[in-house]
VMD Tcl script that draws the C-alpha trace (Angstrom):
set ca {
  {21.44 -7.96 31.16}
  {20.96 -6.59 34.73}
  {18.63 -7.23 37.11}
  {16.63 -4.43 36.90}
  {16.65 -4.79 33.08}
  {15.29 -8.46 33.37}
  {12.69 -6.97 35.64}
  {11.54 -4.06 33.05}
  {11.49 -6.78 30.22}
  {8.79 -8.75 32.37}
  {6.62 -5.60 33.32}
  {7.14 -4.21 29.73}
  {5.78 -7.42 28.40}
  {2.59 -7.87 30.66}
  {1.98 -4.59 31.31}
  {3.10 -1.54 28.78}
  {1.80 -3.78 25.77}
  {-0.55 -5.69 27.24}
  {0.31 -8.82 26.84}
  {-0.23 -11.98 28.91}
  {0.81 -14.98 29.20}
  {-0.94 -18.13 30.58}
  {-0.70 -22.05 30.59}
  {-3.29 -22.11 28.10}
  {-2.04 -19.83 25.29}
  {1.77 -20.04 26.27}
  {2.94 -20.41 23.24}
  {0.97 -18.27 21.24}
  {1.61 -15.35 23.42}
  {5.22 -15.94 23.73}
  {5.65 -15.22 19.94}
  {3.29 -12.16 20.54}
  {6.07 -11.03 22.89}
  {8.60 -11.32 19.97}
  {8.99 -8.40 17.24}
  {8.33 -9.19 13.68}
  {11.58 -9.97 11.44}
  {11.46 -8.36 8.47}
  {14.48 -7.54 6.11}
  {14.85 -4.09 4.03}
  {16.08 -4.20 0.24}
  {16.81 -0.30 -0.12}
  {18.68 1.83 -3.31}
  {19.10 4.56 -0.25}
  {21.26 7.15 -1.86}
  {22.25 10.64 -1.04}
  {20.00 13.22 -0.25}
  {20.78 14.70 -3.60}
  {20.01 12.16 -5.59}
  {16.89 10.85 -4.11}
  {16.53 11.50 -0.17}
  {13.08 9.22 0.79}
  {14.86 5.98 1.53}
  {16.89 7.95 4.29}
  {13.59 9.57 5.36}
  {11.92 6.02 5.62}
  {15.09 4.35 7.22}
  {15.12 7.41 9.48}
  {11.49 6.42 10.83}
  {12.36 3.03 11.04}
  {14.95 3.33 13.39}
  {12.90 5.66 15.31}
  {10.56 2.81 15.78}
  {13.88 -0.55 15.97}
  {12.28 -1.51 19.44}
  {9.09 -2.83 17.28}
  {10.79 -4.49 14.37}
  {13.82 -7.16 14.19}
  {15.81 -5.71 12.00}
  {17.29 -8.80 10.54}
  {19.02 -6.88 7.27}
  {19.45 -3.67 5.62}
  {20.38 -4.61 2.18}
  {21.62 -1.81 -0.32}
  {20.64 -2.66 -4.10}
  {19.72 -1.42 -7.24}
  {16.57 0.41 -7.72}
  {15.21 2.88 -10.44}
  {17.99 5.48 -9.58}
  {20.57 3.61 -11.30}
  {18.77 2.57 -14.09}
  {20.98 1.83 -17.02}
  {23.99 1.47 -14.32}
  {25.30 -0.27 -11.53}
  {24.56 0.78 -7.48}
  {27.30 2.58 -6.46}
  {28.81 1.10 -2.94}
  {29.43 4.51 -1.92}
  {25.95 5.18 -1.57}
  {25.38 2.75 1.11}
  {27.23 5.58 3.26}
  {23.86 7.12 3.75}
  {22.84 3.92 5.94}
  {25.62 4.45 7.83}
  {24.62 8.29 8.44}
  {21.42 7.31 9.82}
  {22.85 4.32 12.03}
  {25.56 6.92 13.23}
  {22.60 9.33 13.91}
  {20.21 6.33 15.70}
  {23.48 5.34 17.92}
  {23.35 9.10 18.99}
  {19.81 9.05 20.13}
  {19.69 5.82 21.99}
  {20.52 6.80 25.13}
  {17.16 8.76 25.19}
  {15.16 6.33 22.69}
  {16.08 3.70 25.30}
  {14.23 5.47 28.04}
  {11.36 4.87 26.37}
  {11.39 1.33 27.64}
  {13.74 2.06 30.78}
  {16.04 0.10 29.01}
  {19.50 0.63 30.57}
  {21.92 -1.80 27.80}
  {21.83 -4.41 25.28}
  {21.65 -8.30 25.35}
  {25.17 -9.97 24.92}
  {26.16 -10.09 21.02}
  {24.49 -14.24 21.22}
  {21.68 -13.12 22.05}
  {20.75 -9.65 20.46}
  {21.32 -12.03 17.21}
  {18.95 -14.33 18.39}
  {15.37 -13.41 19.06}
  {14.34 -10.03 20.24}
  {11.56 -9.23 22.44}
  {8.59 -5.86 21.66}
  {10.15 -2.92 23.27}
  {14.47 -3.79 23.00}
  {16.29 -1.32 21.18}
  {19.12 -2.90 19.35}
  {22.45 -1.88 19.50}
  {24.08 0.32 16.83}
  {27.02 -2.34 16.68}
  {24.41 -4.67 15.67}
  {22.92 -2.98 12.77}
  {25.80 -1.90 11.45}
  {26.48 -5.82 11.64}
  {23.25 -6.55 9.62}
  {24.28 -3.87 6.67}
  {25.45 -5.23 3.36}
  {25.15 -4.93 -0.25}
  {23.22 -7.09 -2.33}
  {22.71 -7.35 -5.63}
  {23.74 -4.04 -7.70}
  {22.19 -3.98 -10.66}
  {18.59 -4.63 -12.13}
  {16.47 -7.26 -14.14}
  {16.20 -11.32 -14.45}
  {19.53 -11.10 -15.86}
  {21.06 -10.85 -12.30}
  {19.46 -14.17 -11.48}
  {21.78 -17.10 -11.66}
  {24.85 -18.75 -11.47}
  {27.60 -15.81 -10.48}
  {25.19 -13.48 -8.71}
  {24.94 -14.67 -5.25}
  {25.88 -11.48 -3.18}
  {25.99 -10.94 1.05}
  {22.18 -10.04 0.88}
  {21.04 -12.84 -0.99}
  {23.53 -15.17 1.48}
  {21.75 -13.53 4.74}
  {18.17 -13.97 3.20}
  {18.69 -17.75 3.01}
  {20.52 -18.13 6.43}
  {17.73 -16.17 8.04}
  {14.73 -18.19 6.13}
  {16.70 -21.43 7.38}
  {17.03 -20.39 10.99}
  {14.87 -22.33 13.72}
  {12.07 -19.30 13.65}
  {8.15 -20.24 12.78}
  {8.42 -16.07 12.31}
  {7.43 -14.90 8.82}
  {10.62 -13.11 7.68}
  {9.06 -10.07 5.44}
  {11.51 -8.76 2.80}
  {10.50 -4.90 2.24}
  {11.35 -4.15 -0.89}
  {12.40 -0.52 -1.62}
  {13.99 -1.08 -4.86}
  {14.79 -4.16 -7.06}
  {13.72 -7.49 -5.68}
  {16.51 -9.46 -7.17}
  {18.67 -10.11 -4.61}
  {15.77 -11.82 -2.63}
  {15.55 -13.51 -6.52}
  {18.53 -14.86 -6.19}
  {18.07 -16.43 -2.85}
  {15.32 -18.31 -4.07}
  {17.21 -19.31 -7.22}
  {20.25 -20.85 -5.23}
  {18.05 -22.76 -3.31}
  {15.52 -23.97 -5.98}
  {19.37 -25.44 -7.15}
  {20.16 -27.16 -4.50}
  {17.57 -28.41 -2.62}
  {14.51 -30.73 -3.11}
  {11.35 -29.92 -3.72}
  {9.66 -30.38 -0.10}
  {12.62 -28.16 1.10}
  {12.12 -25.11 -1.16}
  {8.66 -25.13 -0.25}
  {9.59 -25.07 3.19}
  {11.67 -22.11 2.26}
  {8.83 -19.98 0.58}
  {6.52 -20.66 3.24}
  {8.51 -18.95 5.68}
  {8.59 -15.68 3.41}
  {6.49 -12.62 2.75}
  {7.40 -9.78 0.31}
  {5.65 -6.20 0.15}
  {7.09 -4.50 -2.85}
  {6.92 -0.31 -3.43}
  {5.91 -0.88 -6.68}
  {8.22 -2.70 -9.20}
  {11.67 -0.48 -8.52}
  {13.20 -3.50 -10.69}
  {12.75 -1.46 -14.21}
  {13.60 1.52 -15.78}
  {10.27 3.27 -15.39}
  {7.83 3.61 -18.30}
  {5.51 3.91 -19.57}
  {5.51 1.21 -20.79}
  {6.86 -0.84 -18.11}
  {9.01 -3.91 -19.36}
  {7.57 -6.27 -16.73}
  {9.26 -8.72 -18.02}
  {12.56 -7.69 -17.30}
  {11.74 -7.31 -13.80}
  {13.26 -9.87 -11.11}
  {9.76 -9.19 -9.09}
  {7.76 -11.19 -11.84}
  {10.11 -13.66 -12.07}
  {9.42 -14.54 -8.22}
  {5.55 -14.64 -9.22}
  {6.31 -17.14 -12.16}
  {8.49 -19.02 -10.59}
  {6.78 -19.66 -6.73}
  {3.20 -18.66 -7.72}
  {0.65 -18.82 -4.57}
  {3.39 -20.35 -2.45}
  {4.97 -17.01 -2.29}
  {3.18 -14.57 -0.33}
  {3.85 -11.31 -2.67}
  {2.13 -7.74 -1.76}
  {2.42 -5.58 -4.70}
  {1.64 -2.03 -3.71}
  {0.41 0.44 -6.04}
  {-1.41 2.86 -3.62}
  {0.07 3.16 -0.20}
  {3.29 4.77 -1.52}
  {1.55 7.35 -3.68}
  {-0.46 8.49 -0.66}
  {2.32 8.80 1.84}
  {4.26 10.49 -1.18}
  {1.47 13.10 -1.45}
  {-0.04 13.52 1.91}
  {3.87 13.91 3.07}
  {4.48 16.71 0.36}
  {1.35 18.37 1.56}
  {1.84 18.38 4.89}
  {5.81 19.09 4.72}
  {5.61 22.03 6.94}
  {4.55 19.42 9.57}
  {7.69 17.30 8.98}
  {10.12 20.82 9.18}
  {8.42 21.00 12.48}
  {8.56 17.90 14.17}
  {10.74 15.60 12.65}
  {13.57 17.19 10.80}
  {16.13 18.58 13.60}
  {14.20 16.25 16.76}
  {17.47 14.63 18.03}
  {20.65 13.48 15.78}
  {17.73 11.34 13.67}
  {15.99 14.25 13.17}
  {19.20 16.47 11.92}
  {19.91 13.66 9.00}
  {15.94 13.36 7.95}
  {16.58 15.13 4.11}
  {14.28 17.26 2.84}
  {12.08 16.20 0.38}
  {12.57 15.94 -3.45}
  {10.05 14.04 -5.59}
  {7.74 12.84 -2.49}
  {8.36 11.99 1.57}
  {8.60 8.65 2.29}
  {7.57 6.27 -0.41}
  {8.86 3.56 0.81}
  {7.63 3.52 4.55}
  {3.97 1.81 3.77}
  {6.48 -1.55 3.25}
  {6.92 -2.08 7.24}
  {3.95 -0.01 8.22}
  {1.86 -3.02 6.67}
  {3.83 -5.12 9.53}
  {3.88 -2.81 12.21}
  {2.75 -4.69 15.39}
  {-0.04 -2.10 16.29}
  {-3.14 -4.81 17.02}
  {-4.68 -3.62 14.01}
  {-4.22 -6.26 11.61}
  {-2.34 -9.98 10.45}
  {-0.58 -8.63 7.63}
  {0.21 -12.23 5.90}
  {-3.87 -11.35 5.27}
  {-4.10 -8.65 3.09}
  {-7.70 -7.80 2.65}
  {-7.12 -7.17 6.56}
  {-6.29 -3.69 6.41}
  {-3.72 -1.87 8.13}
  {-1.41 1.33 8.08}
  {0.47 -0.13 4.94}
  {-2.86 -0.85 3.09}
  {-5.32 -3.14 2.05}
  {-4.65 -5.67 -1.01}
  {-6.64 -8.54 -2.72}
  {-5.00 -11.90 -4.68}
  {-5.38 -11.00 -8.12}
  {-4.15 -10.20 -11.19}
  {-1.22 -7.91 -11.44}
  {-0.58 -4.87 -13.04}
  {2.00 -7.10 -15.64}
  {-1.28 -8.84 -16.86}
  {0.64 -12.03 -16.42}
  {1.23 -13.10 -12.84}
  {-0.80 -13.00 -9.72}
  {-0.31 -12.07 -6.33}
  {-1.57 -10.08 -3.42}
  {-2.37 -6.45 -4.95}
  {-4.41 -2.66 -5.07}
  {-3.91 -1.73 -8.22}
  {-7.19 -1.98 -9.57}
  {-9.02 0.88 -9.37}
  {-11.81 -0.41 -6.71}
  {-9.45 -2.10 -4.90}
  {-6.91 1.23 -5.02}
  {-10.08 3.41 -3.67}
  {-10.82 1.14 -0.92}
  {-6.53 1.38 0.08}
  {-6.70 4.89 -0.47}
  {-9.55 5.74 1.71}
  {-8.04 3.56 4.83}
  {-4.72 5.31 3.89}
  {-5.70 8.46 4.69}
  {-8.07 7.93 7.60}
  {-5.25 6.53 9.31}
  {-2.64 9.10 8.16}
  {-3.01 11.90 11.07}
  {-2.30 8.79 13.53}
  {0.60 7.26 11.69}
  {2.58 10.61 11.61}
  {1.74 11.63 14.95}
  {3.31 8.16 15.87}
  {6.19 9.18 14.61}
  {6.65 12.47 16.28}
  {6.38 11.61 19.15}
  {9.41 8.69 18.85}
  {11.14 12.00 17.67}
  {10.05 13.65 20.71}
  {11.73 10.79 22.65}
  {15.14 10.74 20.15}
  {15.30 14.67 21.02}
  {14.27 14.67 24.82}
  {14.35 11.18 25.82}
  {10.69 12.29 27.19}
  {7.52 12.01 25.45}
  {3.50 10.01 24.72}
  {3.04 6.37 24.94}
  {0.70 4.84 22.92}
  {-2.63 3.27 24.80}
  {-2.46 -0.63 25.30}
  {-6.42 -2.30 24.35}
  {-7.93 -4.90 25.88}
  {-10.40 -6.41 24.80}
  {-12.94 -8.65 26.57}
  {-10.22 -8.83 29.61}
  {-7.94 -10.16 26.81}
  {-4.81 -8.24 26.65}
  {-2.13 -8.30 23.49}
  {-2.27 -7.60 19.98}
  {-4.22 -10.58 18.47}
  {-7.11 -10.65 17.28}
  {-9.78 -11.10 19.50}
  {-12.46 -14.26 18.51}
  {-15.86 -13.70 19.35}
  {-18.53 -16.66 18.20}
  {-22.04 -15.20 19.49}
  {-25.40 -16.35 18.57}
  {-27.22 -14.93 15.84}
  {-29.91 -12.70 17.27}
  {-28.62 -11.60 20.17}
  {-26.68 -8.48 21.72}
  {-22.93 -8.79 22.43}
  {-20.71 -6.61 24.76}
  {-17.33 -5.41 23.37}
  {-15.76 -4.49 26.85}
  {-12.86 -1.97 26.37}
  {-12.92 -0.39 29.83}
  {-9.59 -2.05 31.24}
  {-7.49 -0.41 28.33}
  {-4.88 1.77 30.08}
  {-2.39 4.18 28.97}
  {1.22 4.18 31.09}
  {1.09 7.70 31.01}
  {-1.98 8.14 32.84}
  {-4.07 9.95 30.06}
  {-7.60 9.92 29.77}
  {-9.09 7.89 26.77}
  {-11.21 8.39 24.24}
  {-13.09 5.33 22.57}
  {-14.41 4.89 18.71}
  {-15.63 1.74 17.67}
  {-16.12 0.79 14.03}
  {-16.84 -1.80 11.69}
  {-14.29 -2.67 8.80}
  {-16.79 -4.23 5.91}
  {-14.05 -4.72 3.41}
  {-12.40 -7.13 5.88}
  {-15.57 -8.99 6.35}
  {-17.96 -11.38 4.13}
  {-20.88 -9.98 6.15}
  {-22.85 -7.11 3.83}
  {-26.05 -6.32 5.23}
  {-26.45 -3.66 7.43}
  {-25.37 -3.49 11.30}
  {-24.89 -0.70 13.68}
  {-22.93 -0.50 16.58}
  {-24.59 1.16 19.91}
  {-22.37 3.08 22.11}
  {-19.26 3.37 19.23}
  {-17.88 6.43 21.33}
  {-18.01 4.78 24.89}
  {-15.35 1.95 26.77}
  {-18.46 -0.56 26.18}
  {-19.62 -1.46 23.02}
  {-22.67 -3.12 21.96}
  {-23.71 -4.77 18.83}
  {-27.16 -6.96 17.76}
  {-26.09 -9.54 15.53}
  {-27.93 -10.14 12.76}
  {-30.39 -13.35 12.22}
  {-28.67 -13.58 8.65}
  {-24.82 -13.01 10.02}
  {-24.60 -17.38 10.28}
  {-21.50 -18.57 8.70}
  {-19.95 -15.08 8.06}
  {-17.04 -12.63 9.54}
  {-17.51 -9.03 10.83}
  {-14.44 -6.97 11.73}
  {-14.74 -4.30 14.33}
  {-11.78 -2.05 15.00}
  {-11.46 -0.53 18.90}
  {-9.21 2.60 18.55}
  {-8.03 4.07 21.69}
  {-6.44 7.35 21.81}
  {-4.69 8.99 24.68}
  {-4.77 13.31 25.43}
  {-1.31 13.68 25.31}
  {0.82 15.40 23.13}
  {0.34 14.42 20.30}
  {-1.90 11.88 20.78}
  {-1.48 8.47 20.31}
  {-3.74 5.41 19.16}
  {-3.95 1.95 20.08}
  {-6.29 -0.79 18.34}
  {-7.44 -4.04 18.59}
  {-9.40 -6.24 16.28}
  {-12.41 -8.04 17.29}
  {-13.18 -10.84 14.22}
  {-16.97 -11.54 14.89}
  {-17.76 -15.16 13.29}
  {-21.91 -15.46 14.93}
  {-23.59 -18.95 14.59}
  {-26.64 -20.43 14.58}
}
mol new
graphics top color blue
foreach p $ca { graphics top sphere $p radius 0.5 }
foreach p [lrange $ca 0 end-1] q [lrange $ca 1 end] { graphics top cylinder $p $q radius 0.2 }
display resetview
């Protein structure tokens, strides 16, 4: 990397996100500065078959400089139910990495990045804001396991995904690695078998505590109804690892962004589809648009939420430990119906800002020009943590926004709001000022021993505009 690059990486990190690092939170801070790994189990096929896995990988690779993209698996998945994933179909990831390698030149100058870290290090750990080379993803793509069910589990069914699962979980990382499953789970199955094998007890704990999963459903059937659960790989990893497995089982995010996407398809004809060489292989749509995006939108590093804690809320969702939909298994889930209403409704507020996200990353894969999204701070605390705030119970508390900034230069417009679900405080509070840089909130005499979320949303006048967040977790005391 050149000089000048070494300098952008510095200003990108303490300036254009906002985050700082000092003696006292070093370490903390220096993870903030690293993207979140996650690993993508897709049955992307051809446009013709079923084109919203190449929609969602399209959008992820509009957005590579905020996710380490540690795999792109091709599996089985409800499209070859009854059959076997045909390699052929994993030509389709290699459309949209052809297409991504295309834009980079102006996707890079997004970040004034110039080129890429040597081969070592692009493998190793990448920093908020690097682009990855095509060369690398292309190095990251391989097939996993090609067929459905618990009968692909086993002795005989290792396969290159399930290999790069375990070498990534075993890597020197305290990273989560998310798998986002957008098909059948089983080659993530398998890595977990293989090791349960061979290793002891204390290490294949070890091993699960490093993971997350966020599933699009179960893809690891044949449909339904009814739904035989029980040949599913995905309840055989909530059997098997129970709460030591951190499993997110959506059953509401996908159906929104599959409906609000169909709805609003003009607006995809207009802004994404034919924005840059991305934009020129973004199919149009068949059954829905993009079911399988809510998976790493529930990990995007916005400041809006910890996604290892579901009830959180984010773009991908908000979930609860409970029962499943199998009626058998546990894990972290909406599909109950109050639980599903309270996803929904977050799911849609926060629609309008997700997509206009995305165009404008188009806007930059077309122009190499475009919006920035507004960095908040918080308090005088920069980043994209959570900010702690222990008052007194009784008194008025400032929630200082004023030294957000946009690297644009647009003006800012403020909206402060409480998140209840997130919270265990249920009595009533109001927050004076919500639409101003300066919050203020009374907290209540009764608020002792409880949590109140507050979300800061920031959004810039450019075009389209673009929001930034930060969470402020409220814990008052006597």
């Amino acid at each position: 990397m050149n000089l000048r690059a070494k300098k952008f990486w510095t200003f990108f990190g303490l300036l254009v996100l906002g985050l700082s690092v000092s003696a006292e939170t070093g370490k903390r801070n220096e993870e903030s500065l690293l993207k979140p790994r996650i690993v993508v189990l897709t049955d992307i096929a051809p446009a013709d078959v079923e084109p919203d896995d190449m929609e969602s990988m399209v959008r992820l690779l509009a957005h590579a400089d905020m996710f380490e993209i540690e795999g792109l698996v091709a599996t089985g998945g409800w499209n070859i139910c009854g059959g076997t994933y045909p390699e052929s179909w994993m030509d389709s990831l290699m459309t949209v990495i052809d297409a991504y390698e295309k834009d980079l030149p102006n996707l890079m100058k997004r970040s004034e990045q110039e080129d890429f870290l040597p081969e070592s290090q692009e493998n190793g750990k990448q920093e908020l804001g690097y682009w990855p080379s095509a060369g690398y993803l292309r190095s990251r793509t391989m097939l996993g396991s090609r067929g459905l069910g618990i009968e692909r589990i086993g002795e005989g069914n290792d396969s290159p995904g399930s290999d790069l699962i375990i070498k990534l979980v075993d890597e020197e990382d305290s990273r989560p690695l998310w798998i986002t499953v957008w098909g059948g789970a089983n080659t993530l199955a398998q890595a977990v078998w293989r090791v349960r094998k061979e290793r002891s007890e204390s290490e294949v704990h070890k091993f699960l505590d490093k993971l997350c999963v966020y599933t699009i459903t179960d893809q690891d059937v044949c449909g339904g109804p009814p739904v035989d659960y029980a040949f599913s790989s995905h309840q055989w990893l909530r059997k098997t690892c129970g709460k030591e497995l951190r499993f997110f089982w959506d059953e509401s995010a996908w159906l929104v962004q599959n409906t609000l996407g169909s709805m609003n398809w003009n607006e995809y004809a207009t802004h994404i589809q034919g924005h840059g060489h991305l934009g020129k292989v973004y199919p149009k749509n068949k059954y829905g648009v993009e079911g399988d995006t809510p998976s790493y939108l529930h990990v995007f590093p916005n400041g809006l939420n910890n996604p290892a804690v579901g009830n959180q809320v984010g773009w991908g969702g908000y979930f609860r430990w409970a029962l499943s939909p199998d009626s058998l298994t546990e894990c972290y889930t909406n599909a109950a119906p109050d639980v599903k209403a309270v996803s929904e409704k977050y799911e849609k507020y926060f629609y309008p800002a997700i997509f206009a996200d995305f165009a404008a990353r188009m806007d930059w894969a077309a122009y190499g020009e475009g919006n920035h999204n507004p960095s908040v701070c918080i308090n005088g605390e920069r980043g994209l943590e959570s900010v702690m705030v222990s008052p007194k119970v009784g008194r008025k508390i400032r929630l200082d926004a004023s030294e957000s900034f946009d690297a644009d230069n647009d003006s800012l417009a403020y909206h402060w709001w409480i998140l209840p679900e997130a919270g265990t405080y249920t009595g009533r509070m109001d927050i004076m000022q919500a639409d101003r840089s300066v919050a203020i909130l009374g907290i209540p005499r009764d608020a002792a021993g409880k949590e109140i979320h507050v979300i800061c949303e920031v959004t810039d006048n450019g075009s389209p505009a673009l929001t930034g967040y930060r969470r402020v977790i409220i814990r008052p005391v006597n």
